[in-house]
C-alpha positions in Angstrom: 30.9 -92.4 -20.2 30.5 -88.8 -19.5 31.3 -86.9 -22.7 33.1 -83.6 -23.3 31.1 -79.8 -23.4 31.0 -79.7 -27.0 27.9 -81.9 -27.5 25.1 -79.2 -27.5 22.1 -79.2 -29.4 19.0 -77.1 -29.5 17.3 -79.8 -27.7 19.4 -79.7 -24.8 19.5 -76.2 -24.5 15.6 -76.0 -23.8 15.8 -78.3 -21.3 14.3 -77.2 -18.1 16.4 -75.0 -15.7 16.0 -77.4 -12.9 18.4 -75.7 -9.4 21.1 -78.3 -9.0 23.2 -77.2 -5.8 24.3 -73.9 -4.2 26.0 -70.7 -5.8 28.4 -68.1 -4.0 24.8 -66.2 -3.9 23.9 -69.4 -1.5 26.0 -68.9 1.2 25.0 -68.2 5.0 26.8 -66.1 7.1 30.3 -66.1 6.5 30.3 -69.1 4.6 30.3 -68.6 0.5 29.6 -71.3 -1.4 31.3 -71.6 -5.1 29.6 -73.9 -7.7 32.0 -75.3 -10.5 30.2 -76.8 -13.5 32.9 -79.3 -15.4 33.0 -82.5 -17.2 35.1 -84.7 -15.7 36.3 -86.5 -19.0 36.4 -83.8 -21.1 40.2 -84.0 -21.2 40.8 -80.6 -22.4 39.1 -78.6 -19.8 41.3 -80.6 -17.0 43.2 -77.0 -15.8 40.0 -76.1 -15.0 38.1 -78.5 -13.9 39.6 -82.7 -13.5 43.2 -81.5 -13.0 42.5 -78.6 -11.1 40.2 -80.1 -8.5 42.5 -83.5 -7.9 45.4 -80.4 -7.1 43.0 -78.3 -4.6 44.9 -75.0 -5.8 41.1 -73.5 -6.2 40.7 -73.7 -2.5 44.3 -73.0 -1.7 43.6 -69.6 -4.0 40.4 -68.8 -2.0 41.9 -69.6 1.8 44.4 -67.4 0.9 41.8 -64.0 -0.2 41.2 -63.6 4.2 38.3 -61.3 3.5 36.0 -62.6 6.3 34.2 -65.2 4.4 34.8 -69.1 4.6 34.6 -70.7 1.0 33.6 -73.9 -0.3 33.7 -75.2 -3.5 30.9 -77.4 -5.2 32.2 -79.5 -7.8 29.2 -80.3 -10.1 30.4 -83.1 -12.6 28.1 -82.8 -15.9 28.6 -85.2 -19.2 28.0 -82.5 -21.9 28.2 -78.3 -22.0 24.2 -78.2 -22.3 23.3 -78.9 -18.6 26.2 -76.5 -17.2 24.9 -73.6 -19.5 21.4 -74.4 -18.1 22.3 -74.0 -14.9 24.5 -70.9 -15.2 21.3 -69.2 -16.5 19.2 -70.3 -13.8 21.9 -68.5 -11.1 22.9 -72.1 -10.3 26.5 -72.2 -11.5 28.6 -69.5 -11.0 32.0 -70.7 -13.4 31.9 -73.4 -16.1 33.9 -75.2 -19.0 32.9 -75.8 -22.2 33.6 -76.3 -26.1 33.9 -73.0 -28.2 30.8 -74.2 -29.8 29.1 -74.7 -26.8 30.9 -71.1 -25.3 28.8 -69.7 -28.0 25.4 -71.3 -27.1 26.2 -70.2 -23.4 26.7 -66.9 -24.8 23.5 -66.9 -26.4 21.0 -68.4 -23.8 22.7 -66.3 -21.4 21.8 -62.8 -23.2 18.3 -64.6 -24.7 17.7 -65.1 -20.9 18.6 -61.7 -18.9 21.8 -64.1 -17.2 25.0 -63.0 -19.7 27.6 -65.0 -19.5 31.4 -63.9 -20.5 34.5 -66.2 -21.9 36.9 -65.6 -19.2 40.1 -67.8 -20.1 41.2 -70.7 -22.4 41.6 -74.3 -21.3 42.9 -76.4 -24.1 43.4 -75.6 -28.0 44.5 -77.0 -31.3 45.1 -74.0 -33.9 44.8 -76.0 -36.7 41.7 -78.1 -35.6 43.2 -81.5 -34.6 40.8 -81.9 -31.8 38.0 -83.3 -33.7 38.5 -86.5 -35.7 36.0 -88.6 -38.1 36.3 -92.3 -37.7 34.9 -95.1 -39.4 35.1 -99.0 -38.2 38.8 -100.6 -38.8 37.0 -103.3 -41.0 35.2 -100.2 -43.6 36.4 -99.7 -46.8 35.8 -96.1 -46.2 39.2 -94.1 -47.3 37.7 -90.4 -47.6 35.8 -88.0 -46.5 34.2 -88.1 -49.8 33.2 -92.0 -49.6 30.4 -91.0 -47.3 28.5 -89.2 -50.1 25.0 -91.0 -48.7 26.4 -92.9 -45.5 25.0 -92.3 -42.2 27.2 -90.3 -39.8 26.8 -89.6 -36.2 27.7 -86.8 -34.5 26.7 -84.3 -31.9 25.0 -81.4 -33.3 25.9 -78.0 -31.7 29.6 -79.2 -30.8 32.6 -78.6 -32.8 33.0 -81.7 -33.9 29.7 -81.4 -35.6 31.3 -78.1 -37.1 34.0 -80.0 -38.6 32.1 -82.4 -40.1 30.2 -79.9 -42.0 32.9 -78.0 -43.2 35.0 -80.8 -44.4 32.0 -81.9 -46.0 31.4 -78.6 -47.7 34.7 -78.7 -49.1 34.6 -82.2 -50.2 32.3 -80.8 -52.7 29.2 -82.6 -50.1 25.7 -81.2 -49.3 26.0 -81.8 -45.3 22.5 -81.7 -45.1 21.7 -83.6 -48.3 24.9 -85.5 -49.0 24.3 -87.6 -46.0 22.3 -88.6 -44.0 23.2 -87.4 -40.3 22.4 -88.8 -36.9 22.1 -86.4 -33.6 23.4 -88.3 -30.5 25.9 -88.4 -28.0 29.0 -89.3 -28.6 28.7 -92.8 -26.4 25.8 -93.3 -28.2 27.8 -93.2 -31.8 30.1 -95.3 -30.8 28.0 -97.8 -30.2 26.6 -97.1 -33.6 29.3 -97.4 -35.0 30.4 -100.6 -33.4 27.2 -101.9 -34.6 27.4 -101.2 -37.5 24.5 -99.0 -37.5 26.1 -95.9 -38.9 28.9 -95.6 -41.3 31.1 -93.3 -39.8 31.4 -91.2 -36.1 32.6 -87.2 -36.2 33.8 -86.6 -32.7 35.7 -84.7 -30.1 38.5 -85.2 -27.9 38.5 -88.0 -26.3 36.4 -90.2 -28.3 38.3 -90.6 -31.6 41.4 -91.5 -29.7 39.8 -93.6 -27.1 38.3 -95.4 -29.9 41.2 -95.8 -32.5 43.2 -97.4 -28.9 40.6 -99.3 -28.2 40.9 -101.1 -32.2 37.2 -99.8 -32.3 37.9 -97.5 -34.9 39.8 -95.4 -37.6 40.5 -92.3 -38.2 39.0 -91.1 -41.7 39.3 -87.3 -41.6 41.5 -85.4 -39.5 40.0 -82.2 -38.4 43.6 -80.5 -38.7 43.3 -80.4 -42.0 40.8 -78.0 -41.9 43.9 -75.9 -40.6 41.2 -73.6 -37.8 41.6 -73.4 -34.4 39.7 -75.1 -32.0 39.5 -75.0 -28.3 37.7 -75.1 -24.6 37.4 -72.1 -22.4 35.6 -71.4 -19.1 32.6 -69.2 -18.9 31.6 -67.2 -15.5 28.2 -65.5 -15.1 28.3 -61.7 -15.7 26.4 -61.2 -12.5 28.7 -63.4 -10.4 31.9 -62.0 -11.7 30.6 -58.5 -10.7 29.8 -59.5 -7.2 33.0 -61.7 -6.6 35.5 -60.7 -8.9 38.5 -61.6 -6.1 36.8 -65.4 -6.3 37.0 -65.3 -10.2 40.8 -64.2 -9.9 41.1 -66.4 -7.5 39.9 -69.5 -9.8 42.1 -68.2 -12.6 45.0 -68.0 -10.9 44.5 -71.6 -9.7 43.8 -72.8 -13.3 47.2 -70.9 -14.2 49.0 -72.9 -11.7 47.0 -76.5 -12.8 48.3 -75.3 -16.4 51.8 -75.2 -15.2 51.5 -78.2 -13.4 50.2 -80.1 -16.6 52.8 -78.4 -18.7 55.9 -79.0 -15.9 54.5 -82.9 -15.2 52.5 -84.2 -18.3 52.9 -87.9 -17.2 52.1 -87.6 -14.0 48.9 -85.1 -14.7 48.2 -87.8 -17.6 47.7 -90.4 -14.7 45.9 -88.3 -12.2 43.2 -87.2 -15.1 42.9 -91.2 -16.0 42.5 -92.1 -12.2 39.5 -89.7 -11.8 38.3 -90.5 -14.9 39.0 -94.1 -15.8 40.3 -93.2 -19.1 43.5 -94.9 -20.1 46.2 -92.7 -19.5 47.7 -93.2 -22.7 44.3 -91.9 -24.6 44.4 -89.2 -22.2 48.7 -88.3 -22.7 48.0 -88.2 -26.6 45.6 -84.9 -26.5 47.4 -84.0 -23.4 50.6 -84.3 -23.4 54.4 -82.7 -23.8 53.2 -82.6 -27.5 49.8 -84.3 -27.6 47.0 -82.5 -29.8 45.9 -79.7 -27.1 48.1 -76.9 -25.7 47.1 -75.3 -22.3 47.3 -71.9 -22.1 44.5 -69.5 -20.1 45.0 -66.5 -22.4 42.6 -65.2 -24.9 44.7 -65.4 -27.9 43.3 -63.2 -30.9 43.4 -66.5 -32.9 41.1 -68.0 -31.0 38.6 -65.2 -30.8 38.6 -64.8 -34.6 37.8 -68.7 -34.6 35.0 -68.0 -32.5 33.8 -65.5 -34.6 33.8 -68.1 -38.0 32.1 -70.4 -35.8 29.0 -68.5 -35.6 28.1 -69.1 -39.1 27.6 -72.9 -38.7 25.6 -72.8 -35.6 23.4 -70.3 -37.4 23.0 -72.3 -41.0 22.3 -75.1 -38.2 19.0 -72.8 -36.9 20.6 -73.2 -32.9 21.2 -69.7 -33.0 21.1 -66.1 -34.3 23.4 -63.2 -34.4 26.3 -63.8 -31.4 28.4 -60.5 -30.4 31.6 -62.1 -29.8 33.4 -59.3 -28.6 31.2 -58.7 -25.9 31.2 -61.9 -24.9 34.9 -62.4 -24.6 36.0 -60.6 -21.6 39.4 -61.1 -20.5 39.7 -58.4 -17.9 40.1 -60.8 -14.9 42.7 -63.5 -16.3 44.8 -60.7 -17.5 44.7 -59.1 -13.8 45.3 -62.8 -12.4 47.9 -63.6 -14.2 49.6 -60.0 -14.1 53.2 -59.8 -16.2 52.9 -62.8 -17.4 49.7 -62.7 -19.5 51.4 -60.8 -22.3 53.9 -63.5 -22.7 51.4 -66.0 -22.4 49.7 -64.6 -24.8 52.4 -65.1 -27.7 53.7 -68.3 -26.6 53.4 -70.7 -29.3 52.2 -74.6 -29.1 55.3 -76.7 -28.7 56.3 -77.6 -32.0 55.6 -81.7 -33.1 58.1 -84.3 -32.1 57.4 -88.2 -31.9 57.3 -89.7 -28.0 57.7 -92.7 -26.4 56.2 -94.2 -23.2 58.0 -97.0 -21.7 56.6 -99.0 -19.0 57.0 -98.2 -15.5 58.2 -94.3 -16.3 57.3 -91.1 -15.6 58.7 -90.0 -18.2 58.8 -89.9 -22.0 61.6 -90.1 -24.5 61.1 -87.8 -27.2 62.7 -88.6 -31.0 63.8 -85.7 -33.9 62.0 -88.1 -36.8 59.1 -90.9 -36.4 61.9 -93.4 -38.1 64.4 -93.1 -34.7 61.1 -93.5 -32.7 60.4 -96.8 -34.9 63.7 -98.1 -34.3 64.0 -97.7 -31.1 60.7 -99.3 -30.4 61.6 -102.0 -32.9 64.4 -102.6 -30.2 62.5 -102.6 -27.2 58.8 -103.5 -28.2 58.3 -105.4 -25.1 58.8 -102.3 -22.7 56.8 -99.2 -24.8 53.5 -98.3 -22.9 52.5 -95.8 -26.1 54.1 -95.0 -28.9 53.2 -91.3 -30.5 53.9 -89.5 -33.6 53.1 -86.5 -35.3 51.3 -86.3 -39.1 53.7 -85.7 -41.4 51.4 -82.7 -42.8 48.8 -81.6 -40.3 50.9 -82.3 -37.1 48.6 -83.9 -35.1 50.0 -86.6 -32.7 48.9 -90.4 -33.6 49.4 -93.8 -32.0 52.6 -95.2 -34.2 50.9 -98.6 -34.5 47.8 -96.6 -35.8 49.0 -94.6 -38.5 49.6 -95.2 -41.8 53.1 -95.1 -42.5 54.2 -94.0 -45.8 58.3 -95.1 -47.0 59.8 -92.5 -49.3 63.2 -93.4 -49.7 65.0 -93.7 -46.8 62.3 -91.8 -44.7 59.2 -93.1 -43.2 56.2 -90.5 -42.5 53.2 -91.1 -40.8 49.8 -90.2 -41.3 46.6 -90.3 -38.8 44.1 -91.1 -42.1 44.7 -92.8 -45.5 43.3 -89.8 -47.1 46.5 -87.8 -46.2 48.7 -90.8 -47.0 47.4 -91.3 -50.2 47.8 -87.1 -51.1 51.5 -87.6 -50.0 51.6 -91.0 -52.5 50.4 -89.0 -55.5 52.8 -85.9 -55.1 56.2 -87.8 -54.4 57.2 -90.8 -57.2 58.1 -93.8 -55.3 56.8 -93.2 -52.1 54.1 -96.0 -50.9 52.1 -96.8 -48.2 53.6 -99.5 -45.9 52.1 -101.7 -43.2 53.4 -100.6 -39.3 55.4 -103.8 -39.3 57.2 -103.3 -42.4 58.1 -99.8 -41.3 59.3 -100.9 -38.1 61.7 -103.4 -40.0 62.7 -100.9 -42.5 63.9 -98.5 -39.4 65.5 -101.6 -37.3 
């Protein structure tokens, strides 16, 4: 299963710079040929790359420039942010989607190699994190991030999930380099791992931990919300490219604008396009992507983000896959903002929709959205044999769950849910009488 950008590493980054395909620099005649580096199932890059291609606004955008040339668009589907970034510096890939951790490692081989590369809009975000997840297996006694003092984890190192890990770790009071012992591999890879038994614990990205915990393969351990920083995916274009074509970069923006409004204006139905292409359920895919799943879409370069980026340097360089990054130069927001004209300042400042607990029901394209997780649990209680996904929000980080795998906590007449014991436990200690109760008892207790 192809992976999201996130999962760089040194390694990768050396790789060869092998040509794979044409570029707009390739094109003969009057014909210009566009190459598009994405990641099919990287589920938060979708407005600019899975969504956005199953649309065709790209090429509705470029038909519409009538500047002489004919355009085509080569959609290059990678599994990880390493390859893309190889190929960008090689001239081979003119625009490309990625992690921020892996942004950053494009920004640096770009510069180390004479090709720079610029952040030129934002896919999908989380501003508190909630992107990355650790899991263990359902069956581990594992409760907290600081039971894996001298487990093995896996985890891709260079992504952002890799960057959670270490900062949870760090302030669970853990040596991330000493306190455990840590396996580099791709994210299919660890969840075999982990299946096997062979590590202890998986720190991931979107999709995985979801896919995983639907699945029954897995449990979430540490959400990376708690960590309360913002993490997201953006789209890179080369420096050189963006120069010579800048109408063709507007272009691209302004069709990742309109697959944004589409996704925003049809969740469900963009939920079942992105699992079509990518054979993802669509309910896996709804939870980060949906009315209120985990990521917001948004192509503005909010200032949160950027200072994110900025934090995120640190790791990569106590890592040794990179020195000094100048994230300001990198960031370079010139052509969104004249793409998106007016409306990028109001883009700008809108806000995530705020959390709310959803319902799917079979044979709907639609969802049914409750004010507290206990009317969601009644009404499923009601109607259990028509819900295609039930979702709610953490009671204290805000990240959307699956209902049946949370951990529900009964305090009083309320019921709160939690994606990881950890949480539910904190919430246990600070209010007398609450207690954790299975998802069946808390379905009774709201019927």
């Amino acid at each position: 299963m192809k992976r999201t950008a996130v999962a760089l590493s040194a390694a990768a980054l050396l790789l060869p710079l092998s040509a794979c395909g044409g570029s707009a620099e390739a094109g003969s005649g009057s014909t210009v040929t566009v190459t598009v580096g994405y990641q099919s199932k990287t589920i938060n890059t979708v407005t600019a790359g899975t969504l956005l291609r199953s649309l065709g606004y790209f090429e509705q955008q470029l038909d519409s420039l009538h500047d002489g040339h004919t355009y085509k668009v080569d959609w290059q589907d990678y599994a990880t942010g390493a390859p893309i970034t190889a190929q960008m510096t090689a001239g081979k890939i003119d625009i490309g989607s990625m992690g921020d951790f892996p942004l950053l490692l494009n920004a640096a081989r770009g510069k180390q190699l004479g090709r720079p590369t610029h952040l030129v809009s934002v896919t999908g975000y989380n501003l508190r994190g909630g992107l990355n997840t650790v899991v263990t297996a359902p069956d581990a006694k594992l409760a907290s991030l600081t039971d894996l003092k001298g487990k093995t984890v896996s985890t891709s190192i260079g992504s952002a999930a890799d960057g959670t890990l270490v900062r949870a770790l760090q302030r669970a009071g853990i040596d991330p380099d000493k306190g455990i012992s840590k396996l580099n591999q791709q994210p299919a890879v660890g969840a075999s791992a982990l299946a096997s038994g062979s590590v202890d614990a998986l720190s991931q990205f979107v999709a995985w931990p979801g896919l995983l915990a639907y699945q029954g393969k897995a449990k979430a351990l540490y959400d990376g919300a708690q960590l309360n920083l913002p993490t997201f995916h953006g789209v890179t274009a080369r420096e050189d490219f963006a120069r010579r074509h800048p109408a063709v970069l507007e272009a691209f923006l302004k069709a990742q604008a309109e697959a944004t409004d589409y996704l925003n204006a049809h969740p469900v139905t963009a939920a079942e396009k992105v699992a079509r292409a990518t054979g993802l359920p669509a309910e896996v895919v709804y939870l980060y992507n949906g009315a209120h799943g985990i990521a917001t879409f948004d192509p503005a370069v909010k200032p949160q983000l950027v200072s994110a980026l900025k934090q995120d340097v640190s790791v990569l360089k106590a890592a040794k896959l990179t020195g000094d990054i100048d994230v300001d130069s990198f960031v370079d927001d010139q052509y969104v903002k004249k793409a998106l004209g007016t409306s990028y300042a109001q883009r700008l400042t809108a806000a995530p929709a705020p959390a709310a607990s959803e319902v799917w029901a079979r044979n709907s394209d639609k969802t049914l959205t409750f004010k507290s997780a206990k009317a969601l649990l009644a009404y499923v209680a009601g109607h259990q044999d028509g819900i295609r996904a039930a979702y709610v929000p953490d009671a204290t980080t805000g990240t959307l769950w699956f209902a049946d795998k949370a951990v529900w906590v009964a305090d009083g007449d309320r019921l709160l849910p939690f994606v990881t014991p950890d949480t539910a436990q904190a919430y246990v200690a600070a209010h007398g009488g609450a207690r954790t109760v299975s998802y069946r008892e808390a379905l009774e207790r709201a019927s």
